[in-house]
GUBADO-633341 format. One record per residue (C-alpha): residue number from 1; x, y, z negated. Coordinates in steps of 0.05 Angstrom, whole numbers, plus 5000, padded with zeros to 4 digits. Each point is the difference from the previous one (the first is absolute). Example, Ala and Ser with C-alpha at 12.3 -4.5 7.8 and 13.67 -1.06 7.14 Angstrom:
BEGIN
+-----+------+------+------+
! seq !    u !    v !    w !
+-----+------+------+------+
!   1 ! 5246 ! 4910 ! 4844 !
!   2 ! 5027 ! 5069 ! 5013 !
+-----+------+------+------+
This chain:
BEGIN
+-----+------+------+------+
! seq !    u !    v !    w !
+-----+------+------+------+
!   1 ! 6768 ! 1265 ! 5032 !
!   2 ! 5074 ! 4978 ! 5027 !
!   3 ! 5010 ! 4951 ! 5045 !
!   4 ! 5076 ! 4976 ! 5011 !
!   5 ! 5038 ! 4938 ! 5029 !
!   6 ! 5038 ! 4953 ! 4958 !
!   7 ! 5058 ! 4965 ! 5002 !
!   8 ! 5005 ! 4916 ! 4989 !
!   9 ! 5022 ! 5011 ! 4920 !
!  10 ! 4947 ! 5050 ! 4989 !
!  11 ! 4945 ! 4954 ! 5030 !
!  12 ! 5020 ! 4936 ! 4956 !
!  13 ! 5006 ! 5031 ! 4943 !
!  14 ! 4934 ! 5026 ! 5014 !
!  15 ! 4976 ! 4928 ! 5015 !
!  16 ! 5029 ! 4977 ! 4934 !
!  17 ! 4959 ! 5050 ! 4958 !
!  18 ! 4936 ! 4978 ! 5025 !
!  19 ! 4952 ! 5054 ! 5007 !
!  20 ! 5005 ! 5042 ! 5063 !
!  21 ! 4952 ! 5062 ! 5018 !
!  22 ! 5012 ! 4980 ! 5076 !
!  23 ! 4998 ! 4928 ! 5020 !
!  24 ! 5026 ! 4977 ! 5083 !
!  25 ! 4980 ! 4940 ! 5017 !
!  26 ! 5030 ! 4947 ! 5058 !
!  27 ! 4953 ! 5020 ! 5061 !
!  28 ! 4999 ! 4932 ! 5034 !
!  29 ! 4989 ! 4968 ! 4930 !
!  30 ! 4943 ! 5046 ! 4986 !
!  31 ! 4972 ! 4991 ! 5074 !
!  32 ! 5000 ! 4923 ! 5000 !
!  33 ! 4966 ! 5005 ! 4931 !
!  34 ! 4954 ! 5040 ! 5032 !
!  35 ! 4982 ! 4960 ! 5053 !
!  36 ! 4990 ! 4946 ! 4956 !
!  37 ! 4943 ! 5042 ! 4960 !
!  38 ! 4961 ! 5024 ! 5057 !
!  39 ! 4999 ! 4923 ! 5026 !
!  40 ! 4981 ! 4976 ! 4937 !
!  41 ! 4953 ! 5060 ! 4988 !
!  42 ! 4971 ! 4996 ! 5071 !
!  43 ! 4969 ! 4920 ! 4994 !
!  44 ! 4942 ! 5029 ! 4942 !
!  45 ! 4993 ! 5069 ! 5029 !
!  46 ! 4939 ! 5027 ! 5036 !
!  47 ! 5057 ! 5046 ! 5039 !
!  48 ! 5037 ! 4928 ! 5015 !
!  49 ! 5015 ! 5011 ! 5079 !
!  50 ! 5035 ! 5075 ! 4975 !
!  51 ! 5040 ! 4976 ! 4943 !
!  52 ! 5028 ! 4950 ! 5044 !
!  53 ! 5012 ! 5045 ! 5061 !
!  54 ! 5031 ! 5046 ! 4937 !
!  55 ! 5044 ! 4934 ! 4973 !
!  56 ! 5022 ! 4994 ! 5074 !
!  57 ! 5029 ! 5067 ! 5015 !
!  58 ! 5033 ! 4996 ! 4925 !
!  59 ! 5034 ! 4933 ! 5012 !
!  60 ! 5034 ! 5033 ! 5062 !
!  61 ! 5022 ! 5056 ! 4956 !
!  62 ! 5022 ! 4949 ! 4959 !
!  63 ! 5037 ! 4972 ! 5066 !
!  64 ! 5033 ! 5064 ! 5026 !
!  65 ! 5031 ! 5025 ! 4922 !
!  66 ! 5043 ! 4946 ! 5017 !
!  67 ! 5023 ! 5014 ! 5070 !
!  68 ! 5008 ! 5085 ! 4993 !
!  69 ! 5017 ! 5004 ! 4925 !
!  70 ! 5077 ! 4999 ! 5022 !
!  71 ! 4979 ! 5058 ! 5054 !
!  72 ! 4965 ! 5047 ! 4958 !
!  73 ! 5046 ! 5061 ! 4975 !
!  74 ! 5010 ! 5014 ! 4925 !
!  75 ! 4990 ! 5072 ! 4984 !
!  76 ! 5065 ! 5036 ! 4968 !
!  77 ! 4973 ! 5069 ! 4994 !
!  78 ! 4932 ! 5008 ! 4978 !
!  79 ! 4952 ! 5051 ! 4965 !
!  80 ! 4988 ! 4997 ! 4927 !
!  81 ! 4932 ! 5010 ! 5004 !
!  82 ! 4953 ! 4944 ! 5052 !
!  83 ! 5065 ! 4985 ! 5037 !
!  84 ! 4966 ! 4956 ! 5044 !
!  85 ! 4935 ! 5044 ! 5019 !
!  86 ! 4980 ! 5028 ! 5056 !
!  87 ! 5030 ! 5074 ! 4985 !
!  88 ! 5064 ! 4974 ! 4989 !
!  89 ! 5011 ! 4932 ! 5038 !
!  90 ! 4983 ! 4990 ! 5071 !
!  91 ! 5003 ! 4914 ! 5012 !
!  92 ! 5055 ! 4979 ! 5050 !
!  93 ! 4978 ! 4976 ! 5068 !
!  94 ! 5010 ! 4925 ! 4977 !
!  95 ! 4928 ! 5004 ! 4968 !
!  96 ! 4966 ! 5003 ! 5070 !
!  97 ! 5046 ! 4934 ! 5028 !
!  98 ! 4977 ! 4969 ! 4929 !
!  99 ! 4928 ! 5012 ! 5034 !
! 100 ! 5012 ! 4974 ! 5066 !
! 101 ! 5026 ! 4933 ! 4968 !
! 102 ! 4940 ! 4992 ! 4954 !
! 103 ! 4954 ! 5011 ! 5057 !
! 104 ! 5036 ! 4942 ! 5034 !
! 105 ! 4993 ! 4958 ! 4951 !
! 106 ! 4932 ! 5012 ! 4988 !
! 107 ! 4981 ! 4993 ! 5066 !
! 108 ! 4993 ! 4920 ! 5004 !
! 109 ! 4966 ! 4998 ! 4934 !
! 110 ! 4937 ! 5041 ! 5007 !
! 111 ! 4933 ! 5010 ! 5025 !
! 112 ! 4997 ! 5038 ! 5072 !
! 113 ! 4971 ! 5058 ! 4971 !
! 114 ! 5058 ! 5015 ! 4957 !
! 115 ! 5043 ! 4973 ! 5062 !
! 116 ! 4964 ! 5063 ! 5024 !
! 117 ! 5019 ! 5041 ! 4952 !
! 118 ! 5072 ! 4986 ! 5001 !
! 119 ! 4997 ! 5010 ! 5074 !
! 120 ! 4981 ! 5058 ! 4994 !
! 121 ! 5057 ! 5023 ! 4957 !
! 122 ! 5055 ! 4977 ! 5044 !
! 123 ! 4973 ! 5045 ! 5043 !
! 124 ! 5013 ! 5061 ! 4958 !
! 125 ! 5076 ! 5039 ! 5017 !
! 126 ! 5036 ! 5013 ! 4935 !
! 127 ! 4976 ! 5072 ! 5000 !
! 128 ! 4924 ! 4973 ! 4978 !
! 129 ! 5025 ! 4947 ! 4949 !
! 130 ! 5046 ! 5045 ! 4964 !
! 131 ! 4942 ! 5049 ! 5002 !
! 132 ! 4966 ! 4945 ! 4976 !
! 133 ! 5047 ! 4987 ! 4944 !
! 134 ! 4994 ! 5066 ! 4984 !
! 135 ! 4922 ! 5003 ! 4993 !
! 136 ! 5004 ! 4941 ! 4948 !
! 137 ! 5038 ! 5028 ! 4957 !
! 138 ! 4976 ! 5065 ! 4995 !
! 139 ! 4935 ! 4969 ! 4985 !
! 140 ! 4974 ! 5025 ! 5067 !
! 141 ! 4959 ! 4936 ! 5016 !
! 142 ! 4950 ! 5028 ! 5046 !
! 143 ! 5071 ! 5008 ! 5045 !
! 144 ! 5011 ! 4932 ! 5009 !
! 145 ! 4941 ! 4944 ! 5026 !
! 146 ! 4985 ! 4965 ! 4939 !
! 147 ! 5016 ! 4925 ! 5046 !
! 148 ! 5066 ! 5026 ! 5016 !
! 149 ! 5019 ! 5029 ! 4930 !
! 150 ! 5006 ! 4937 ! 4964 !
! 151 ! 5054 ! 4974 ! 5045 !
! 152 ! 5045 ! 5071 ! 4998 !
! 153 ! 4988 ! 5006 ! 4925 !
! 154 ! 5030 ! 4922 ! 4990 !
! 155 ! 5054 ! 5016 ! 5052 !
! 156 ! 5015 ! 5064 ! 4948 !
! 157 ! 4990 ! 4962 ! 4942 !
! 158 ! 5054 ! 4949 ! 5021 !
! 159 ! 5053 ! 5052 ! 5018 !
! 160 ! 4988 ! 5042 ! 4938 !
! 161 ! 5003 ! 4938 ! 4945 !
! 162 ! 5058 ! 4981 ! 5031 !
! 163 ! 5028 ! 5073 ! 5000 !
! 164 ! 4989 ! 4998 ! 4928 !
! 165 ! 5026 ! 4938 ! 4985 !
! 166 ! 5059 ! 5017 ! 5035 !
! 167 ! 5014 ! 5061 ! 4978 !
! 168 ! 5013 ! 5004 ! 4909 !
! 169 ! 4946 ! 5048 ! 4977 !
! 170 ! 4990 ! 5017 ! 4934 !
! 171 ! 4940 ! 5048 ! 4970 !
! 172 ! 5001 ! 5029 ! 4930 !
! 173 ! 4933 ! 5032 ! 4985 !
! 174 ! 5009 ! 5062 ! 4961 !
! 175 ! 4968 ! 5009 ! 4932 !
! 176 ! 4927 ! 4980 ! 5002 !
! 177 ! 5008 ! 5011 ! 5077 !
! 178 ! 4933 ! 4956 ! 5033 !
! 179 ! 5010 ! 4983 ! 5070 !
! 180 ! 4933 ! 4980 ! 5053 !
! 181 ! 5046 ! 4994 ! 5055 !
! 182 ! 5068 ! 4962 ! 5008 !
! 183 ! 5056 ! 5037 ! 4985 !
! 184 ! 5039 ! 4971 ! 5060 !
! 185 ! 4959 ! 5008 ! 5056 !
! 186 ! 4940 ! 5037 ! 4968 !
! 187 ! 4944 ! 4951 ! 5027 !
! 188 ! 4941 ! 4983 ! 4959 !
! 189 ! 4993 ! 4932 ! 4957 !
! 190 ! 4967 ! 4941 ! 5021 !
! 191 ! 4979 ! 4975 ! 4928 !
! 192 ! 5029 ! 5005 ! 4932 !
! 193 ! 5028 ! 4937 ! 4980 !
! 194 ! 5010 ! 4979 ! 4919 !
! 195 ! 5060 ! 4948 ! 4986 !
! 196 ! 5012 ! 4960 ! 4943 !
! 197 ! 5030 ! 5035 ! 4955 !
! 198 ! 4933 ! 5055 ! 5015 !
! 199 ! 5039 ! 5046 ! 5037 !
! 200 ! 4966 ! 5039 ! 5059 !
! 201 ! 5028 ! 5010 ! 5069 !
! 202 ! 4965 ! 5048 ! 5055 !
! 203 ! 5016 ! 4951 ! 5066 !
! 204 ! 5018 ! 5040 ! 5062 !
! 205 ! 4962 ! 4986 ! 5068 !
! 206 ! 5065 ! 5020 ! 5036 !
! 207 ! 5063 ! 4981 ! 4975 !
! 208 ! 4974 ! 4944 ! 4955 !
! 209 ! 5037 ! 5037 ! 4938 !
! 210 ! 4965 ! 5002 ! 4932 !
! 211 ! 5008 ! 5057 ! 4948 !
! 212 ! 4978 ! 4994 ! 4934 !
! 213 ! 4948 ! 5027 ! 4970 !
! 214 ! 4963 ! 5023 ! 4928 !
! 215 ! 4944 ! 4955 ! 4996 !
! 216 ! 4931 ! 5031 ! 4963 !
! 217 ! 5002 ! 5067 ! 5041 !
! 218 ! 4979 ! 5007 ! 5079 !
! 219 ! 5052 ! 4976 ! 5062 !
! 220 ! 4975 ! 5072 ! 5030 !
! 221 ! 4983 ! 5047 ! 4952 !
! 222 ! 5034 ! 4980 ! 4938 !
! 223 ! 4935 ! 5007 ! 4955 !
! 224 ! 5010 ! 4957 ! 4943 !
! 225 ! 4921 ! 5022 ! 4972 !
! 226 ! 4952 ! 4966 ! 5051 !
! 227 ! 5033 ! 4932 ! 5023 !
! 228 ! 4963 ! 4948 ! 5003 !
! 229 ! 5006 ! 4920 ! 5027 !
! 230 ! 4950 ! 4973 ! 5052 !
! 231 ! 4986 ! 4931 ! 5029 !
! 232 ! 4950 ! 4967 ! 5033 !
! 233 ! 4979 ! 4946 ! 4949 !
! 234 ! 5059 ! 4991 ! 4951 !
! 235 ! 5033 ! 5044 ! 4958 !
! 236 ! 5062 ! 4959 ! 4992 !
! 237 ! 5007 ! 4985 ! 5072 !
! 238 ! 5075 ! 5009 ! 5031 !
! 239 ! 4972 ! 5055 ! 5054 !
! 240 ! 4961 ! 5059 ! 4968 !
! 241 ! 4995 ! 5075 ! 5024 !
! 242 ! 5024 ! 5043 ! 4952 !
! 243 ! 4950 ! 5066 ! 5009 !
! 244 ! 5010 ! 5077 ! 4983 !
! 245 ! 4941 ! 5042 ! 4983 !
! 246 ! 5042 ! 5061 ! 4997 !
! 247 ! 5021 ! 5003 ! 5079 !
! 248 ! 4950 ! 4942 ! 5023 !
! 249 ! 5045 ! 4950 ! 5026 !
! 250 ! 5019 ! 4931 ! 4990 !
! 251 ! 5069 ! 4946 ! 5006 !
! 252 ! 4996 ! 4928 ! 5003 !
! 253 ! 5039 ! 4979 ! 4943 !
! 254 ! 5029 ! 4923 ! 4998 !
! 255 ! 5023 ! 4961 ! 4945 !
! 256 ! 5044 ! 4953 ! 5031 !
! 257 ! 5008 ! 4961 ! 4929 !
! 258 ! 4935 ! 4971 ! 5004 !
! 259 ! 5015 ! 4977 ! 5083 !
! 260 ! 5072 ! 5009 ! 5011 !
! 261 ! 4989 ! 4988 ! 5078 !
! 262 ! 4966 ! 5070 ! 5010 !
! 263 ! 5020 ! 5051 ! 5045 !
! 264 ! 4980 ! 5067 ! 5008 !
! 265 ! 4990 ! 5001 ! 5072 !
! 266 ! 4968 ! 4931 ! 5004 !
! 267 ! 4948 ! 4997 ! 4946 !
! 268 ! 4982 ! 5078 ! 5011 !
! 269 ! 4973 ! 4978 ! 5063 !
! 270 ! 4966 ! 4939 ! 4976 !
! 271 ! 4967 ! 5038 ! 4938 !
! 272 ! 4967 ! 5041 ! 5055 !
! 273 ! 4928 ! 4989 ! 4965 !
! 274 ! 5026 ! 5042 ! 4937 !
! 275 ! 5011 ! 5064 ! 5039 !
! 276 ! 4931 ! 4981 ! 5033 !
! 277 ! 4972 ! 5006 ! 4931 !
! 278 ! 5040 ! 5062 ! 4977 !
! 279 ! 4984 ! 5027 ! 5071 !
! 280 ! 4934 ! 5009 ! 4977 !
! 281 ! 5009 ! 5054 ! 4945 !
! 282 ! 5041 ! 5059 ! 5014 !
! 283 ! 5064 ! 4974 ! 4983 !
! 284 ! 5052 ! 4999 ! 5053 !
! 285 ! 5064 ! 4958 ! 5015 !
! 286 ! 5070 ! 5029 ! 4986 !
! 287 ! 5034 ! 4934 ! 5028 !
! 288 ! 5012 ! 4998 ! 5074 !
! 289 ! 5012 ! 4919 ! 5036 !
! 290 ! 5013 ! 5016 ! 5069 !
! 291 ! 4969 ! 4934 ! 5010 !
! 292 ! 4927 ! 5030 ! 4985 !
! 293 ! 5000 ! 5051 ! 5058 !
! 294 ! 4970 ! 4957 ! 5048 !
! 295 ! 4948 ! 4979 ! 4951 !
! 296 ! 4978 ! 5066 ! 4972 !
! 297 ! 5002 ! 5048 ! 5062 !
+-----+------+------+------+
């Protein structure tokens, strides 16, 4: 795997080709869209007061790409391999001010127990949040209370999309070269996601970056034998779980031709019933939505 910055010719004639093994997307585009879902997916959901709690914190990420994505640095000198992950990339101090504003914004628009919550963070010297920081994305949950998480992991997830965004990364897989994690900053997918032209993406819970994918063989073992397609009712519905036998696991996978509003944060959550169900045998989820932690632990 080689990861490299581009230059402004490189990247349009990139964009003039068409495919592309590493799409960025526009982080407050992609956060008001968002938004948008959860509220729409929140009014005929039995998790309706969370998916709107979960549209509000999104709309103020949404809010602040705006107002820091002039302040965030671009990186010049990076690693080839997961430039972005925790080994090689420690986030600049910014990401903890990007906190402090969401909290404030927050603050007038929720219930007093997550007024509590939020309290309770401002209390915390910069010492515990980066430790915090940290935690998250080393997968160390149990380091972190699961009430506060949510708010540090969408103060990171603003600062690193619009790291990426603002910084020209490029990713060429090498050979038949299968990657679970994202080759920036090595976090694990939210969903896979299926375009139009039936190309898959793996969707990053971190930076927001997709990578492409081989479809018909497993997001985290790369089994090709023993992949299989669940739903709940329909087999041609646009949110399945695609399911390995070999290593037990399963992805969401979306097919955003057949609803071209889906999101892989957004309808991951609301699709909650489907890992329920899968729950229930001995599969286990590969994905990882920041946004469940509360929920599951």
């Amino acid at each position: 795997m080689s990861v490299r910055i581009l230059d402004k010719d490189t990247i349009i004639q990139q964009s003039s080709d068409g495919f592309k093994p590493l799409i960025i997307g526009q982080p407050h585009t992609l956060f008001e869209s968002r938004a948008a879902r959860l509220r729409q997916l929140a009014k005929a959901s039995f998790m309706e007061d969370y998916l709107f709690l979960i549209g509000q914190i999104v709309q103020v990420q949404a809010n602040l790409t705006l107002e820091y994505q002039s302040k965030i640095k671009t990186q010049t000198h990076t690693s080839e391999h997961a430039p972005l992950s925790a080994p090689h990339f420690a986030p600049d101090a910014i990401w903890t001010e990007i906190l402090g504003d969401l909290i404030t914004q927050l603050t007038p628009l929720v219930s007093d127990d997550i007024k509590a919550t939020l309290d309770d963070l401002t209390q915390l010297n910069t010492n515990t949040l980066t430790g915090y920081g940290k935690a998250l994305r080393q997968g160390n949950f149990d380091q972190i209370p699961a009430d506060q998480a949510i708010f540090v992991w969408a103060a990171l997830n603003t600062y690193f999309s619009l790291v990426v965004a603002n910084t020209r990364f490029d990713w060429q897989p090498e050979g038949g070269e299968a990657l679970q994690h994202c080759p920036l900053c090595h976090s694990a997918p939210v969903a896979s996601m299926v375009n139009g032209s039936g190309h898959r993406y793996l969707h990053c819970s971190l930076c927001e970056t997709q990578w492409n994918s081989l479809r018909a063989q497993c997001t985290h073992c790369g089994d090709s034998r023993q992949i299989k397609l669940a739903s709940l009712d329909d087999n041609n519905a646009p949110i399945r779980a695609e399911t390995c036998d070999e290593c037990q696991s399963y992805l969401k996978i979306m097919f955003t031709e057949k609803d071209l509003q889906i999101d892989p944060v957004a309808d991951d959550l609301s699709s909650l019933i489907l890992d329920i169900k899968l729950n229930e045998t001995a599969l286990l989820r590969s994905g990882f939505n920041p946004f469940l932690l509360p929920v599951l632990q």
